[in-house]
N, CA, C and O of each residue as an XYZ file, in Angstrom:
352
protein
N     165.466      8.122     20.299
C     165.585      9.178     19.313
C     165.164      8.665     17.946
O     165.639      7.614     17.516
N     164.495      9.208     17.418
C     164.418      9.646     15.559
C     165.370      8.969     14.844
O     166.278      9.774     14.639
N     165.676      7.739     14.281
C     166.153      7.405     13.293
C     167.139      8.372     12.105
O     168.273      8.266     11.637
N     166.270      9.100     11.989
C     166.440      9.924     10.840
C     167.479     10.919     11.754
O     168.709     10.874     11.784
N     166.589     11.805     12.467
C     167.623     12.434     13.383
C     168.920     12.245     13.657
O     169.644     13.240     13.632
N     169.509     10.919     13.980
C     170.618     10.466     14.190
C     171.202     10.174     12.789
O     172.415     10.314     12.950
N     170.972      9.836     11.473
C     171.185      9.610     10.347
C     171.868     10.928     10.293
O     173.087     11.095     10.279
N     171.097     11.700     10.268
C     171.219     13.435      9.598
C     172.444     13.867     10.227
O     173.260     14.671      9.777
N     172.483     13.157     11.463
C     173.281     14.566     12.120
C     174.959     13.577     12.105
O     176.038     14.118     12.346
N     174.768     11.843     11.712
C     175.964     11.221     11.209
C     176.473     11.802      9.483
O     177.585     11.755      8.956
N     175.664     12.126      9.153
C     175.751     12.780      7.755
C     176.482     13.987      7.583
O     177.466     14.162      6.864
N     175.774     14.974      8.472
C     176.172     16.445      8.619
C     177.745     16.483      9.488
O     178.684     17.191      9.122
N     177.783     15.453     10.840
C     179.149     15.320     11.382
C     180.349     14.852      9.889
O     181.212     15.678      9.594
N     180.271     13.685      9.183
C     181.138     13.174      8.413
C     181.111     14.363      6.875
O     181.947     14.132      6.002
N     180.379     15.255      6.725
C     180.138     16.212      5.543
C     181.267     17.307      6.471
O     182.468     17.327      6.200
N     180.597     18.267      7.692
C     181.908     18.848      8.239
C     183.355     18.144      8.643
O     184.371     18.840      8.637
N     183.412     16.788      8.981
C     184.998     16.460      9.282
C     185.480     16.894      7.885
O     186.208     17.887      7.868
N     185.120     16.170      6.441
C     185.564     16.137      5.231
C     185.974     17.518      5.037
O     187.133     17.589      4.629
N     185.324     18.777      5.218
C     185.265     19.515      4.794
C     186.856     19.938      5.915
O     187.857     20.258      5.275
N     186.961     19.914      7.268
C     187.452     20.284      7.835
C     189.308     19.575      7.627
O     190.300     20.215      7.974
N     189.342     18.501      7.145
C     190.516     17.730      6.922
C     191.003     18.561      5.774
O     192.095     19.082      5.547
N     189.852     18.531      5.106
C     190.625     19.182      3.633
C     191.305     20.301      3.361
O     192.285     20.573      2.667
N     190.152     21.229      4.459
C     191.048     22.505      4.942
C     191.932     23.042      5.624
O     192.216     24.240      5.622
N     192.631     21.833      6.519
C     193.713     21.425      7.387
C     194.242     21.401      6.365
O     194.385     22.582      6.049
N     194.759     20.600      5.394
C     195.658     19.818      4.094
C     195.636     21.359      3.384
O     196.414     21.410      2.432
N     195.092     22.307      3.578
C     195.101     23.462      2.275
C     194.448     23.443      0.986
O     194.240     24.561      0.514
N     194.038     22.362      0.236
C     193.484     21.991      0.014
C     191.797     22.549     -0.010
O     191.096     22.601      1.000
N     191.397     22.901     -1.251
C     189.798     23.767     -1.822
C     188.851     23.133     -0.975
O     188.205     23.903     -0.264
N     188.539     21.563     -0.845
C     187.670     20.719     -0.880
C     187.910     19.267     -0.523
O     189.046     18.819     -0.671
N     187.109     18.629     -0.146
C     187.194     17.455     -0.718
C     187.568     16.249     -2.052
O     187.612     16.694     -3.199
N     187.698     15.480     -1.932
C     188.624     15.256     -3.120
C     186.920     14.854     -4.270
O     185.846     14.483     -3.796
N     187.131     15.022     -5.339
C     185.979     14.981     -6.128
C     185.201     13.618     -6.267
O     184.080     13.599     -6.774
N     185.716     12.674     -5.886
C     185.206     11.375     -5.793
C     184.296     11.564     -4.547
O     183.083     11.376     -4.646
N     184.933     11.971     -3.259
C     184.319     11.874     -2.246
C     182.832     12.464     -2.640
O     181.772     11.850     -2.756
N     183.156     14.052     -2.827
C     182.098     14.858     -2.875
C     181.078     14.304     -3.889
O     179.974     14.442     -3.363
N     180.968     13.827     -4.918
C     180.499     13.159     -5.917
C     179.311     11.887     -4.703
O     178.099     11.703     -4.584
N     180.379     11.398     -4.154
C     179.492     10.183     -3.721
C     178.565     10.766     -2.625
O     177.491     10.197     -2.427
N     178.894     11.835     -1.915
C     177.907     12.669     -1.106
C     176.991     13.594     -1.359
O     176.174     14.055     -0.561
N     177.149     13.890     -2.600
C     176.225     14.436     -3.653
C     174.990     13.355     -3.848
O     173.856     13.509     -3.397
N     175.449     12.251     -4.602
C     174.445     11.454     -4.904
C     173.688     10.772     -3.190
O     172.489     10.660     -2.934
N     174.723     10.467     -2.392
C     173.615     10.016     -1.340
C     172.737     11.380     -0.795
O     171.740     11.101     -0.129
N     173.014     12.806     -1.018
C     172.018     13.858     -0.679
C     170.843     14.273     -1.294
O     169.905     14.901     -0.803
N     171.036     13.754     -2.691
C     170.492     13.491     -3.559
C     168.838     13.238     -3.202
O     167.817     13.887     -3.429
N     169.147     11.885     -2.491
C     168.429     10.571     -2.243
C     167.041     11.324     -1.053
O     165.834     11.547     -0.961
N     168.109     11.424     -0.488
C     167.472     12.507      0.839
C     166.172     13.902      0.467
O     166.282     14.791     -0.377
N     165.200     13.693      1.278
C     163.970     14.710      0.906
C     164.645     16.157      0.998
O     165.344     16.401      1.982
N     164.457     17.144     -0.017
C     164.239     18.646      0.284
C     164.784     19.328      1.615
O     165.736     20.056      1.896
N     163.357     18.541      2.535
C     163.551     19.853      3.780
C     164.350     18.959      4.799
O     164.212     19.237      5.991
N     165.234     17.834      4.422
C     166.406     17.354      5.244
C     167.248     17.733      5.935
O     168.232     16.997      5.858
N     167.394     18.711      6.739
C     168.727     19.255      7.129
C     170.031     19.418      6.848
O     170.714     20.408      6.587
N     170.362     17.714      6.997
C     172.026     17.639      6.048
C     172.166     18.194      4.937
O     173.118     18.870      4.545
N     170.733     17.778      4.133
C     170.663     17.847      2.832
C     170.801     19.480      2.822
O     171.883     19.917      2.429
N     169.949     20.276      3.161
C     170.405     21.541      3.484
C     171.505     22.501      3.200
O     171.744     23.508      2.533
N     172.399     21.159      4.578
C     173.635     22.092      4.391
C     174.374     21.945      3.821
O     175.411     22.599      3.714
N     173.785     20.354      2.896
C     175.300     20.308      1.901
C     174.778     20.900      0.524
O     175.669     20.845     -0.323
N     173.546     21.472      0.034
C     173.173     22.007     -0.486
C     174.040     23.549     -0.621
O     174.620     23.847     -1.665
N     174.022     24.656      0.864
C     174.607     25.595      1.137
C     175.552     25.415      1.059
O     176.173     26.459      0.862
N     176.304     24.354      1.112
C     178.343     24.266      1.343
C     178.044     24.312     -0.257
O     178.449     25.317     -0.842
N     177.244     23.126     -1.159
C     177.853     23.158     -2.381
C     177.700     25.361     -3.443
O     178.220     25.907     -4.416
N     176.914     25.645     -2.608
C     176.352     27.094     -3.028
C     177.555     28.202     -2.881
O     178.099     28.814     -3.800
N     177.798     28.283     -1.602
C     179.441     28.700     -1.109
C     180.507     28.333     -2.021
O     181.400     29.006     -2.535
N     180.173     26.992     -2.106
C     181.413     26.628     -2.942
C     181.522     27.357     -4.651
O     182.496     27.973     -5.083
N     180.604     27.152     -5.186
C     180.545     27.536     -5.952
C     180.563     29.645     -6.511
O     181.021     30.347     -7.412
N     179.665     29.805     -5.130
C     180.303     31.442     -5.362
C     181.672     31.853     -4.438
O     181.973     32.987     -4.066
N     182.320     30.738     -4.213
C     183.457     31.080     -4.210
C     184.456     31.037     -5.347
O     185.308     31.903     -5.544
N     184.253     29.838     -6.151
C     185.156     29.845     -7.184
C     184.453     30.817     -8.228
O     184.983     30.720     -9.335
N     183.404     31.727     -8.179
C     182.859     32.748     -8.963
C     183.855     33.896     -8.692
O     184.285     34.671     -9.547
N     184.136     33.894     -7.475
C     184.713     35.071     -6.797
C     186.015     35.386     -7.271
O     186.489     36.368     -7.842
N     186.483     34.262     -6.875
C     188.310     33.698     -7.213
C     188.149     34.407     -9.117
O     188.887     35.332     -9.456
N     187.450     33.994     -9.798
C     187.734     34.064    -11.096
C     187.632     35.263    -11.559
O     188.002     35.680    -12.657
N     186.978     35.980    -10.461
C     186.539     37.699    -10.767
C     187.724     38.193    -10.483
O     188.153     38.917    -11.381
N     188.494     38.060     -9.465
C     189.519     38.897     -8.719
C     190.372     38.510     -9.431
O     190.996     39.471     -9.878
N     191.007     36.896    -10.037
C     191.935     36.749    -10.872
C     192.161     37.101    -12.868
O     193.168     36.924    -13.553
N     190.552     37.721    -13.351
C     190.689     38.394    -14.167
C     190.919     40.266    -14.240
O     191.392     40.956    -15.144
N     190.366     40.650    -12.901
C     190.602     41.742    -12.452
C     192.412     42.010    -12.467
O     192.973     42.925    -13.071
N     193.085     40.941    -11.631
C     194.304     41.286    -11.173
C     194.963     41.136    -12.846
O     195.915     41.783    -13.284
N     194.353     40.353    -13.412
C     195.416     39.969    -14.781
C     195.241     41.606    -15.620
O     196.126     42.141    -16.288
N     194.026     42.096    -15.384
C     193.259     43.370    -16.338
C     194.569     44.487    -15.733
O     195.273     45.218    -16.429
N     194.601     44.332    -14.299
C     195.754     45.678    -13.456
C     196.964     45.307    -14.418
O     197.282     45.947    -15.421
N     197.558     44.204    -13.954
C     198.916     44.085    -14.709
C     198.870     44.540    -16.061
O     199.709     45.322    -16.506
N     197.745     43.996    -16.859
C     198.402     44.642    -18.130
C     198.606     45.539    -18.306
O     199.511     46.003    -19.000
N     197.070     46.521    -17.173
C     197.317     48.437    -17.426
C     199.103     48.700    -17.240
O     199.930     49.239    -17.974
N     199.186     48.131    -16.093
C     200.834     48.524    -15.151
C     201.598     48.042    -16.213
O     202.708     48.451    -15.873
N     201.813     47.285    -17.566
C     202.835     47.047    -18.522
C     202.569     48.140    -19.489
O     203.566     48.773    -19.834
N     201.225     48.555    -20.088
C     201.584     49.421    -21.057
C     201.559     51.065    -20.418
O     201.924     52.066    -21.035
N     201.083     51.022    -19.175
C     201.969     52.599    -18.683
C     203.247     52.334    -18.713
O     203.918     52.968    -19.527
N     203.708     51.651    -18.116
C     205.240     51.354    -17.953
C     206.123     51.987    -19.367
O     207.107     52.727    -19.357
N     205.457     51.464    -20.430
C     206.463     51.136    -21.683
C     206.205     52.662    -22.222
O     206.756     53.055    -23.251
């Protein structure tokens, strides 16, 4: 087999365990050191890499997720206030 092949797919296995422990623990993510150091080794890695790929897409997810979170938690703060000054 492909060198690389087997690289990629030790890459992509240890990128999903991380991801999968963390989400066992409850826990957003990986801890920021980790992700940091898997950042820079994806970095390294060409474009049309696979791993690189998908840790490209996880970091994309990730990020319009915490877009999401911040929408719904200024939304919910916007309800409550309506629900205090009907109230009063």
């Amino acid at each position: 087999m492909n060198k690389k092949v087997l690289i990629g797919a030790a890459a992509g296995v240890a990128i999903a365990g991380a991801i999968a422990a963390a989400a066992k623990k409850g826990e957003s993510g990986p801890k920021p050191t980790i992700w940091d150091k898997m950042r820079q080794g994806m970095e390294e890695m060409p474009e049309d890499f696979p791993p690189r790929i998908m840790f490209d897409n996880i970091e994309a997810a990730k990020a319009n997720t915490e877009e999401i979170l911040t929408l719904l938690r200024k939304q919910q703060t916007s309800a409550d206030d309506i629900e205090v000054i009907s109230s009063s």
